[in-house]
Every structure is written in C-alpha cells, then in structure tokens.
N, C-alpha and C positions, 0 to 999 in steps of 0.2 A: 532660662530653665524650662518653660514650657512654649512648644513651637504648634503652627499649625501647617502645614503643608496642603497647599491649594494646589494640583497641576490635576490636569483632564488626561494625559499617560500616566496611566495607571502603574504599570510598570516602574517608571520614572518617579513617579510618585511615592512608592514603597523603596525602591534604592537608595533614595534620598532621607526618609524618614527612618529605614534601617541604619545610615550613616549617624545621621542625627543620634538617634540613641545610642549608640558606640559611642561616642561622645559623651553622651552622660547627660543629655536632653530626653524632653519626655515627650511625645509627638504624637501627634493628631492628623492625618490625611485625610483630604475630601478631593472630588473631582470635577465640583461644577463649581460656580461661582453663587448660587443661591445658597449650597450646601454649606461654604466658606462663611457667608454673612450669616448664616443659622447658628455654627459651631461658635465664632466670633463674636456671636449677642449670647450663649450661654455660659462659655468659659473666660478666664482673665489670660491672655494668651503675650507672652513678652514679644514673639517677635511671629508674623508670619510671612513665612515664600510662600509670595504669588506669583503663579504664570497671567500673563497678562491675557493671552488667548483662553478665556474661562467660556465653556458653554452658557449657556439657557439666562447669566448675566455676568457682563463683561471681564476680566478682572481690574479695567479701569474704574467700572463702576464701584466694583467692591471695594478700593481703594478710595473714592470718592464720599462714599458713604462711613465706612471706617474712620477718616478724616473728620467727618462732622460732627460723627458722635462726641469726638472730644476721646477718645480711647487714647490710652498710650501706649498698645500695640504698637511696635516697628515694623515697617515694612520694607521687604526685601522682596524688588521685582524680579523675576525672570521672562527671558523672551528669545525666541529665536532669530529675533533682530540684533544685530549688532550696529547699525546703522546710528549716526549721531542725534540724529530728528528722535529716534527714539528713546535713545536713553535721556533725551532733553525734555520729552513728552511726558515719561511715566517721572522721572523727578520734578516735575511740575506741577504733576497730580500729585504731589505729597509726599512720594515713595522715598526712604532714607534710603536707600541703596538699591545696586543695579549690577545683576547678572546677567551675561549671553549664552545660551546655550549652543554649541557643550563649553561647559564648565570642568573645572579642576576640583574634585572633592575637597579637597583640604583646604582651598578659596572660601569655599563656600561656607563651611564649617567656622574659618575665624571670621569671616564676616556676621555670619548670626551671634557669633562671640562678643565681637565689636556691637552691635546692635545692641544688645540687651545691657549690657554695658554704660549705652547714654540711653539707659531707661531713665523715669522721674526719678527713682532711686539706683544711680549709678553703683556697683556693685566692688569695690576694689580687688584688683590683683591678686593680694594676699588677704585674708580673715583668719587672725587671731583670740583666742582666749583661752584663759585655764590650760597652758602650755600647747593648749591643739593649736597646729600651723597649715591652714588650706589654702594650697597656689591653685585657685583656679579657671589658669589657662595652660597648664600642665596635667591639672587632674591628681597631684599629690595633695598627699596628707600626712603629715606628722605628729606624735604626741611625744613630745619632750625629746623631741629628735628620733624617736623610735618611727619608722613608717607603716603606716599603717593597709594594708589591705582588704579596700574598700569595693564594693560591689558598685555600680553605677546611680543604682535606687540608694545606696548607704552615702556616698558622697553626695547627692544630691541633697537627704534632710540634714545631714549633719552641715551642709551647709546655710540651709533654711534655719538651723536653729544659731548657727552664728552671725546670719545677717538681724539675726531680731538683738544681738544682743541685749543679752540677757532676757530679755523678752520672752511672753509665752505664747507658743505657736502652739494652736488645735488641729487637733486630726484632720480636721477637715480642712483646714488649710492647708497639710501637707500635704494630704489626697487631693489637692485642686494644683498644686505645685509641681508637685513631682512625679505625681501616676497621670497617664495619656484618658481618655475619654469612655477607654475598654473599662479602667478600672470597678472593681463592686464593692461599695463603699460599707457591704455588711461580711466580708472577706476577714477582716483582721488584718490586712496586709499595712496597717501603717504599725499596728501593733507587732506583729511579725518580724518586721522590719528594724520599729526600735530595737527591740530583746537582742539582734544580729549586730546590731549597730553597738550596744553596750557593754557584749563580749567584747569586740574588738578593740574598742575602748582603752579595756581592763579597767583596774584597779589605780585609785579611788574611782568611785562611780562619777561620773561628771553631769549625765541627764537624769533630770527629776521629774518625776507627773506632778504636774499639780492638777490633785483629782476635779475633776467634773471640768477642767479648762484645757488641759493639753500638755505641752512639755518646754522644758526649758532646761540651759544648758549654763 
C-alpha cells in the first residue's frame, strides 16, 4: 500500500514512483541512502525499492540496518548487475527480492504486489463485506455485483477499511497508509476523500464515523 523508492536517478526514480501510483500505491522517493533510512525510521513503509548503488550510504548498508531494526518493511533490490554473485549478495543481506536493471514495468509492479502480500499481515486476493467485493490485484470493486468507479486514493481506503474488518480505522492511519509523505495532514483530504468514497458507495450507507475515533465499515 505504501512504498518508498530509494534510487540516486532521479529521473528513474520518479518514473517508477509515477508507475507505482498508477497502480494504486502511495509513494515516497528519496535519492541517497541516509535520506532512505530517515524516511524509513519516520514512516511504516510495506515495501521499499532499493537501488543498491545509494550515495553518501550504501544501499547494502540501508538494507542491513533495516534488517536489524526488526521492521517489516520488504525489500526489493535493484541493481545494475545482473551478475549471480550479486543477486546471491544482496539476498544474503536480507533483501526479499531482486531486480536488474532495465527492468520490465509491469515485473516490477507485481513483484511489490507479491511483497506486501507476505507482509506480517498477508493481505488476501479478494476482501469482502456487506456485499462490497475488492479484487485486489485487478484493482476492481463491486457492490452487490454493481462496479464500482473508484479513484486510486478511493480503493485504496476503502480497502484499509476492509482489511480492519469491521474494525475502526483513524484518520490518521489512513493518511499514514494511503497519502505519500507530501501529504498536509490539516487539508481535509481523508475527510474529502470519504464524502467521494460514500457517494459511490450509494445507498444504504455502509461507512460510519465513530466520532472522536475514525471510521469503520
């Protein structure tokens, strides 16, 4: 749900994190390897691409240090190596998976899929309730067979509030989920967001505030 993109091509960096949210991820880019372990000690990040060539500190090292914390951050390496010594090297240090550059978008993309997937809390295929049906690794949604047209921000909480089932998710939790690092947390934007989210919906209404806590579905 939420990715961090570590690569020093800046360029590349943004292509990639453009891809990402077409997708329906929420993303954060940095370009050095200190900037990585900064973003990474402030936010809960499900998966990050690391390029292994990071400036000023390694991305072995940021992958080593990551590791220790005990995070459940996935790590997905990139490298301009495709050499076997290295992909044997950075899955050694820890890394769940391993990209060579250039890469195939759409590789890439279900691999950060797969990723967040064997998080602690493995995330199923399909999530249902109260007739809503979210496939996603399709990126559809249904409500009582009706499809729904959802915004990328809109399937992303409506899917936060099915993984709690039933459960009450806070704003803030959704703004740490599903908005990238830009976000301004005195915007209104998760409130925004529901009101769009519960026209779509329709009738009966399915999400409830529960005041002073959050929402729940």
């Amino acid at each position: 749900m939420r990715v961090l993109v570590a690569e020093d091509e800046e360029i590349l960096a943004e292509l990639v994190a453009t891809g990402l949210r077409r997708a329906g991820f929420a993303v954060d880019t940095v370009y050095s390897g200190d900037a990585a372990l900064a973003y990474l000690g402030l936010h809960d990040y499900d998966v990050v691409v690391l390029d292994r060539d990071l400036p000023r500190v390694h991305g072995d090292d940021v992958a080593r240090r990551l590791i220790a914390s005990g995070s459940r951050t996935r790590i997905l390496m990139l490298t301009a190596s495709g050499a076997m010594e290295d992909r044997v090297a950075g899955l050694d240090l820890g890394a769940d998976d391993y990209v060579t550059k250039p890469f195939e978008f759409p590789e890439l993309v279900s691999r950060v899929r797969a990723l967040r997937r064997r998080s602690v809390r493995p995330v199923p295929p399909q999530l249902e309730r109260h007739g809503i049906r979210l496939d996603t690794v399709r990126r559809s949604a249904l409500r009582d067979g009706r499809e729904l047209d959802l915004s990328p921000k809109e399937f992303s909480v409506l899917q936060l509030l099915l993984e709690a089932d039933g459960g009450t998710v806070s704003a803030e939790e959704l703004l740490e989920r599903a908005w990238d690092a830009n976000a301004d947390p005195f915007t209104g934007a998760v409130r925004v967001c529901m009101s769009k989210l519960r026209g779509k919906l329709g009738e009966p209404a399915l999400i409830r505030t529960v005041q002073g806590v959050g929402y729940a579905l």
